[in-house]
C-alpha positions as CSV (number, residue, x, y, z in Angstrom):
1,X,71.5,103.7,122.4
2,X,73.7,101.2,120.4
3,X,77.1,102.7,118.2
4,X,74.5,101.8,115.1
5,X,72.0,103.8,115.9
6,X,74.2,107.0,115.8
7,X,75.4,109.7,117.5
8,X,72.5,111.4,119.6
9,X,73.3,115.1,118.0
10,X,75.1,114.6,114.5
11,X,77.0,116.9,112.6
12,X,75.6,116.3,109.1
13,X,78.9,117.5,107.3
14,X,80.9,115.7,109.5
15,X,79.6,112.2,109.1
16,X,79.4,112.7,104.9
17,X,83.4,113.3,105.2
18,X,84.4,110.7,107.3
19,X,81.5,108.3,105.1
20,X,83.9,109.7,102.1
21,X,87.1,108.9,104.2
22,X,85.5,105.4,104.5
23,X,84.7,105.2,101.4
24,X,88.4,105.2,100.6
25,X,88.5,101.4,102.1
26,X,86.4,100.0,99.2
27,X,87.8,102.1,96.3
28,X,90.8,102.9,94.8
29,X,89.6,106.2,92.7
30,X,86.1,108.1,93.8
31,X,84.8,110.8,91.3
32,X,82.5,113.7,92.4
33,X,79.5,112.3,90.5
34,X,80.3,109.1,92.4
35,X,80.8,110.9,96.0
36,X,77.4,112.8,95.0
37,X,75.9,109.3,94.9
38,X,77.1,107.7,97.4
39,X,76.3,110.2,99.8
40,X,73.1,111.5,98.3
41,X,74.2,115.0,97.7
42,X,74.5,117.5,95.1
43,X,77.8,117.3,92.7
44,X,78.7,120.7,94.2
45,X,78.4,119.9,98.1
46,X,80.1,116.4,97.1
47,X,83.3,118.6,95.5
48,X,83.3,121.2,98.5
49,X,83.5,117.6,100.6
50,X,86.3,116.4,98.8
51,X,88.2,119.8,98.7
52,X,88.1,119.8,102.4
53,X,89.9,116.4,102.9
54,X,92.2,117.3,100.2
55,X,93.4,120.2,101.5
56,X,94.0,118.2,104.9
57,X,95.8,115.3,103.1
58,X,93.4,113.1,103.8
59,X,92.4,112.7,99.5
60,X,94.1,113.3,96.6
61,X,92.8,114.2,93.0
62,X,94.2,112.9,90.0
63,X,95.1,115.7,87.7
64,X,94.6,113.8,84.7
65,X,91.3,111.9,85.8
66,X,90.0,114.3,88.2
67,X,89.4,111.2,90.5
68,X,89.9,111.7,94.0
69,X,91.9,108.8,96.2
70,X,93.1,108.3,99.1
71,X,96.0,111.1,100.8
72,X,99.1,110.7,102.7
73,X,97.0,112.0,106.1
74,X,95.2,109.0,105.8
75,X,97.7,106.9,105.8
76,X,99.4,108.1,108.8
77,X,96.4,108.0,110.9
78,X,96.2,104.5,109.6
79,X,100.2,103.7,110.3
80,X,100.1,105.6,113.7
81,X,97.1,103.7,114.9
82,X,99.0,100.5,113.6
83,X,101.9,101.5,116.0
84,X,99.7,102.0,118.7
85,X,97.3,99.0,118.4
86,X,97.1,96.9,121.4
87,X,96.9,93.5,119.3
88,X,100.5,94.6,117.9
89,X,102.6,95.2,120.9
90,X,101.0,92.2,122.7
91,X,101.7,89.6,119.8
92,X,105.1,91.0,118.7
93,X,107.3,88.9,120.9
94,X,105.7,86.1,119.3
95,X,106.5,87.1,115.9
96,X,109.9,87.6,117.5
97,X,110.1,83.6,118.8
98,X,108.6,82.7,115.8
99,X,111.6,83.8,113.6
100,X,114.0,82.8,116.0
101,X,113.0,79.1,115.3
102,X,112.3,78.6,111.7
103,X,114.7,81.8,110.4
104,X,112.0,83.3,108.3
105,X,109.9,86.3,108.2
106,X,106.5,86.2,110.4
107,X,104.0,88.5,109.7
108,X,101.2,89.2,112.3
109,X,97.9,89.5,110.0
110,X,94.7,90.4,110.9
111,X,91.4,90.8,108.6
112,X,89.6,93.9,107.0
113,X,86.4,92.7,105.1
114,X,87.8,91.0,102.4
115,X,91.6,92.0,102.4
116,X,94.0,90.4,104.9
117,X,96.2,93.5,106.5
118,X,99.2,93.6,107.4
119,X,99.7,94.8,110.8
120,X,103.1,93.9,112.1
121,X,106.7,92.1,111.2
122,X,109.8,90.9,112.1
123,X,112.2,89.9,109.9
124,X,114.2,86.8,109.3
125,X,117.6,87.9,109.0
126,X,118.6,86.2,106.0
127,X,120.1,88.3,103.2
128,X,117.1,86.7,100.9
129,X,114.0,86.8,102.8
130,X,110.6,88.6,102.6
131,X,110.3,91.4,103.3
132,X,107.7,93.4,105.3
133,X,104.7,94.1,104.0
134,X,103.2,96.2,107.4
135,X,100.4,98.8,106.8
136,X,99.7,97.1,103.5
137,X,96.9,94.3,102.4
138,X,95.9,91.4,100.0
139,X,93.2,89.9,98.6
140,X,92.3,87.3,101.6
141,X,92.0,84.6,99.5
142,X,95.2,84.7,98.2
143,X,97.4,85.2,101.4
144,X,98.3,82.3,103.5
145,X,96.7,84.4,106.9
146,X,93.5,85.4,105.2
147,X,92.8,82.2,104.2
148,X,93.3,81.2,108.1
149,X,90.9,84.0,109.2
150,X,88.0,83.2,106.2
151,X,88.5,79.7,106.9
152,X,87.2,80.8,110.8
153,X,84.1,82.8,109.6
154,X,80.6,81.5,109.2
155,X,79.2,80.1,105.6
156,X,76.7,83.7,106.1
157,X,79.7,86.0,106.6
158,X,82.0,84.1,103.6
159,X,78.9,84.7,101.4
160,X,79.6,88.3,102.0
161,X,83.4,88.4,101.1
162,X,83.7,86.2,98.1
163,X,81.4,86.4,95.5
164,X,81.2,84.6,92.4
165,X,84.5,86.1,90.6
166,X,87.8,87.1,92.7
167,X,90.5,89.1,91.7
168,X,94.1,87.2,91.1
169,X,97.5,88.4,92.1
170,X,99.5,86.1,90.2
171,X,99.0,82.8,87.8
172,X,98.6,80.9,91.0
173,X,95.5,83.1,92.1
174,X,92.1,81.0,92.7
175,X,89.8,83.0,91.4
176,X,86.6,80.9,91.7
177,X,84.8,81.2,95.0
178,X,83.9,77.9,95.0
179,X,87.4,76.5,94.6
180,X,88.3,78.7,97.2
181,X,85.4,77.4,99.7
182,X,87.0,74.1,98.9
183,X,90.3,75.0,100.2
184,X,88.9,76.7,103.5
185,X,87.4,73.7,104.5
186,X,90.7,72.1,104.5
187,X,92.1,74.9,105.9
188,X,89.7,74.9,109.2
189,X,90.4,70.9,109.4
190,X,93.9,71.2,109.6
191,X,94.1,74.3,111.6
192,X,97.0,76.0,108.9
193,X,96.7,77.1,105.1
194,X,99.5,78.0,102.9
195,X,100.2,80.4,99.9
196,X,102.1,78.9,97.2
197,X,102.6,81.7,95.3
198,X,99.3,83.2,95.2
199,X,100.2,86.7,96.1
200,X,103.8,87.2,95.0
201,X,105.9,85.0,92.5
202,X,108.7,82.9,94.0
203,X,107.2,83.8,97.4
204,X,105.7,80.7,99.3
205,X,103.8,81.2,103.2
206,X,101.9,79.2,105.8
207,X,99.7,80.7,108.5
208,X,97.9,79.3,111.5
209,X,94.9,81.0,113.6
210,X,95.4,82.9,116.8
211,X,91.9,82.8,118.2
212,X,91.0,86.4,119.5
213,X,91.1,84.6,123.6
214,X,94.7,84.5,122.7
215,X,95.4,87.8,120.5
216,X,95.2,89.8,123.2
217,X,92.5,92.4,121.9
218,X,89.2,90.4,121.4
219,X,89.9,90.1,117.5
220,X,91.1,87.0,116.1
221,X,93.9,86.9,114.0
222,X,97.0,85.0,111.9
223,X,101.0,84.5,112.2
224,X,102.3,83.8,108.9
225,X,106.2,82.7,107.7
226,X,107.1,83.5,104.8
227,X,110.0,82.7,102.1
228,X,111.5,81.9,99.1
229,X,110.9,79.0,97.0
230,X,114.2,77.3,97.5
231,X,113.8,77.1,101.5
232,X,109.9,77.1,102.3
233,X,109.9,73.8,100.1
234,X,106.3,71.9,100.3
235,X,107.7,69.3,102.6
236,X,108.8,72.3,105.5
237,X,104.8,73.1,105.4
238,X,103.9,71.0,108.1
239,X,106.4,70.8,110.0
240,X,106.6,74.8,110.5
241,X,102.8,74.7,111.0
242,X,103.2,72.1,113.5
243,X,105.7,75.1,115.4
244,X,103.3,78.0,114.7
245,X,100.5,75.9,116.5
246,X,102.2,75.3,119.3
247,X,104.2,78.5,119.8
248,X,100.5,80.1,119.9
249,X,99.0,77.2,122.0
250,X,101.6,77.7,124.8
251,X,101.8,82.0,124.1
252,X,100.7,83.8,127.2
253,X,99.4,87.9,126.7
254,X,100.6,90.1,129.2
């Protein structure tokens, strides 16, 4: 029996709270009409649902809106597993001899549907320098790694994650799919994509691929340097690029 098909004996009330908890990855705010919905349940089972994972942490409600969202129980699972993950502790000293050579902060990056997540940092050790972002996400197409790891996904699966309109961080934000097509298809010629911008004002980033052979847990994903506008100047793109590539070509997992 295949993980899709389901669990041979399931526990009805169980799967509906952690398709809630799920939920939580899609939306910032779910209401009990909307939990009743989504799940195909009365108002009043969806609230007893809800109650449950509130009074575990794992949802919060909005006093004002009566809007459930996501709860500080969540989030430590999330962090915890973060800690743990395999992909983390096997690419960390690469982040590590990353920032050793170009002084700046490397961020490992891996991707969630449409959101690029943060998954690990180290720090440059610059008193100006970006700071880590780990356990946090952006919009893909906005962040120099996402745009690595959408640029490595078939035209099917980019149909999925970018539809007609997407959402902008700053002024720099493309927020036409087809713009953004345009870009990945640079992107995946050159093997490297940067953010100029795009996600944080006065913040500039490039990325490279490390294909999932190399990652160390079967899942592709992206080291990205990041910096302020005065030292990750346009004409530093390459040539950091250039070190990212080869620091992954030549990285071994234990």
């Amino acid at each position: 029996m295949s993980t899709a098909d389901g669990p041979a004996y399931p526990i009805e009330s169980v799967d509906r709270a952690l398709s809630l908890i799920l939920a939580f990855e899609k939306a910032d705010n779910i209401t009990v009409t909307e939990a009743g919905k989504f799940l195909g349940v009365s108002r009043s089972t969806a609230y007893r649902l809800l109650s449950v994972l509130q009074h575990r942490e794992f949802a919060i409600q909005d006093p004002r809106t009566k809007a459930f969202r996501a709860g500080p129980a969540l989030l430590r699972a999330g962090l915890a597993a973060v800690q743990r993950s395999d992909i983390r502790a096997t690419l960390h000293p690469l982040l590590e001899a990353v920032v050793a050579e170009v002084q700046e902060t490397a961020h490992l990056v891996v991707l969630q549907r449409e959101e690029a997540f943060y998954l690990d940092c180290v720090e440059s050790s610059r008193v100006v320098r970006a700071t880590a972002r780990v356990g946090t996400s952006l919009p893909a197409h906005v962040s120099a790694g996402g745009k690595v790891l959408l640029a490595n996904l078939s035209p099917a699966r980019l149909d999925e994650l970018l539809p007609g309109k997407l959402p902008a961080v700053t002024k720099k934000s493309k927020t036409s799919a087809a713009s953004v097509r345009r870009e990945l298809a640079t992107v995946a010629k050159a093997g490297w994509a940067v953010n100029d911008g795009e996600s944080e004002v006065g913040l500039r980033a490039v990325a490279v691929l490390v294909p999932s052979e190399r990652s160390g847990a079967g899942v592709d994903a992206a080291i990205t340097v990041a910096g302020p506008l005065d030292r990750l100047e346009p004409s530093r793109f390459e040539p950091i690029a250039r070190i990212l590539l080869d620091k992954v070509e030549h990285f071994s997992p234990n």
